[in-house]
SEKE-680114 format. One record per residue (C-alpha): residue number from 1; x, y, z. Coordinates in steps of 0.5 Angstrom, whole numbers, padded with zeros to 4 digits. Layout:
# SEKE-680114
+-----+-------+-------+-------+
|   k |    xx |    yy |    zz |
+-----+-------+-------+-------+
| NUM |     X |     Y |     Z |
...
+-----+-------+-------+-------+
END
This chain:
# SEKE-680114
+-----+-------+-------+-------+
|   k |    xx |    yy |    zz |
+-----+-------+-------+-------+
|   1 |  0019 |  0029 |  0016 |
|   2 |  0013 |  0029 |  0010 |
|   3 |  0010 |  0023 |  0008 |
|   4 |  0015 |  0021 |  0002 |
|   5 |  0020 |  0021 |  0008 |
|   6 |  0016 |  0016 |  0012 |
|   7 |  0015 |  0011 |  0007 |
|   8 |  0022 |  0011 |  0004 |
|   9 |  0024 |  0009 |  0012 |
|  10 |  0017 |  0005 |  0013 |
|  11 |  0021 | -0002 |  0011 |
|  12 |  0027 |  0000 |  0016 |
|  13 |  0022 |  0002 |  0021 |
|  14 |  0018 | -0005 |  0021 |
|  15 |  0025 | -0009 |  0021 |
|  16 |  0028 | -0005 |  0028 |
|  17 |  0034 | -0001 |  0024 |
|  18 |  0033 |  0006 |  0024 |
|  19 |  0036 |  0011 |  0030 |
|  20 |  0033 |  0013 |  0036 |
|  21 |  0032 |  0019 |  0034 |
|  22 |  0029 |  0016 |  0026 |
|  23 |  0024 |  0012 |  0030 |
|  24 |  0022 |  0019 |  0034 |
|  25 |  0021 |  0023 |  0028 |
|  26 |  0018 |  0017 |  0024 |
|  27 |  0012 |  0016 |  0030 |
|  28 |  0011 |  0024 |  0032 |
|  29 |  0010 |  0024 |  0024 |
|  30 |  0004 |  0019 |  0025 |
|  31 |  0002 |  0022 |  0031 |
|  32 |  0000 |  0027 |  0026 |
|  33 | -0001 |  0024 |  0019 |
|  34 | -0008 |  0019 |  0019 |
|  35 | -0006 |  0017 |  0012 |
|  36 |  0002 |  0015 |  0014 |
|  37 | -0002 |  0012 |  0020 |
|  38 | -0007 |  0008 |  0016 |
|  39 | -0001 |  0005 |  0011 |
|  40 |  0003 |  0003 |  0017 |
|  41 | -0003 | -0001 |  0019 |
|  42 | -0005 | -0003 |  0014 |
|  43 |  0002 | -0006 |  0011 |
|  44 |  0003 | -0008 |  0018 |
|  45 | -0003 | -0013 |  0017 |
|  46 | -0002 | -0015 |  0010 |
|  47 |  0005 | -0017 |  0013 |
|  48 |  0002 | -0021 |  0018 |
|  49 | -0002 | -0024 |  0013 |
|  50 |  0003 | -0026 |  0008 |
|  51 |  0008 | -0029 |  0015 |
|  52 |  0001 | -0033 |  0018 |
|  53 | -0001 | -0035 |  0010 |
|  54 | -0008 | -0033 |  0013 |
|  55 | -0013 | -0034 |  0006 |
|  56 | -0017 | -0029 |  0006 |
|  57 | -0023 | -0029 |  0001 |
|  58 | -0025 | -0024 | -0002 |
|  59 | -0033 | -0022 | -0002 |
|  60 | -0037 | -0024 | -0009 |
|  61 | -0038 | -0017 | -0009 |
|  62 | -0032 | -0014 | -0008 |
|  63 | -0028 | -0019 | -0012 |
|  64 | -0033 | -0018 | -0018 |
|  65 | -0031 | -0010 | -0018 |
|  66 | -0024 | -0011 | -0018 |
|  67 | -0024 | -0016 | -0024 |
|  68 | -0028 | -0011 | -0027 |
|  69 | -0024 | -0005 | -0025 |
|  70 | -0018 | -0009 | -0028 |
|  71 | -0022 | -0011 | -0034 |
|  72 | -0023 | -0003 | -0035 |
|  73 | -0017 | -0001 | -0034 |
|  74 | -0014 | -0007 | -0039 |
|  75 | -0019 | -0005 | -0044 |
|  76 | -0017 |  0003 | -0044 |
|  77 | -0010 |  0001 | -0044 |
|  78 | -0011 | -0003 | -0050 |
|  79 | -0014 |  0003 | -0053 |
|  80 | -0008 |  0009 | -0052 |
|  81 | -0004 |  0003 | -0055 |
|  82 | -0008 |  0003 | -0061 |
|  83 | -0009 |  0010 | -0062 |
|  84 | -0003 |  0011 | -0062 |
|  85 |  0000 |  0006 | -0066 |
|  86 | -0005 |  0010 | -0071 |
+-----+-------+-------+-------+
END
C-alpha cells in the first residue's frame, strides 16, 4: 500500500465499504505514514466540522495571509496569461 493508494480508498474507508483485509492494509499503512495519518485526521475533522456545521473563525492574521496568498496567486496567474497572449 503507498499513500496514492491510500487516498484513492480514504472516501470508502470513512463510510465502512472496504474488505476486511483493504481496511487492515489501509491501517498498517497509517501505522507507518505520518503524512497519510495527518490527512485522515484532518479530513476526518473537517467532516466533522461540515456534519456539526460548527463555524470556525479564522484568525485576523492567518485570514490576512491567506487573502494575500490568493491574491499573489491571482496576480501571477494573470501575468502567465498575458504573457502569453503576447
Amino acid at each position: 500500500m503507498n499513500c496514492t493508494e491510500f487516498l484513492a480508498n480514504l472516501t470508502d474507508y470513512f463510510d465502512a465499504q472496504t474488505a476486511t483485509a483493504l481496511r487492515s492494509e489501509l491501517e498498517q499503512h497509517m501505522a507507518g505514514c505520518e503524512h497519510c495519518t495527518v490527512t485522515l485526521n484532518t479530513t476526518r475533522q473537517t467532516i466533522e466540522i461540515y456534519r456539526n456545521k460548527e463555524l470556525f473563525e479564522l484568525p485576523e492574521s492567518i485570514h490576512e495571509r491567506l487573502r494575500q496568498a490568493v491574491l499573489s496567486k491571482c496576480a501571477a496567474k494573470m501575468k502567465r496569461q498575458k504573457l502569453k497572449q503576447s
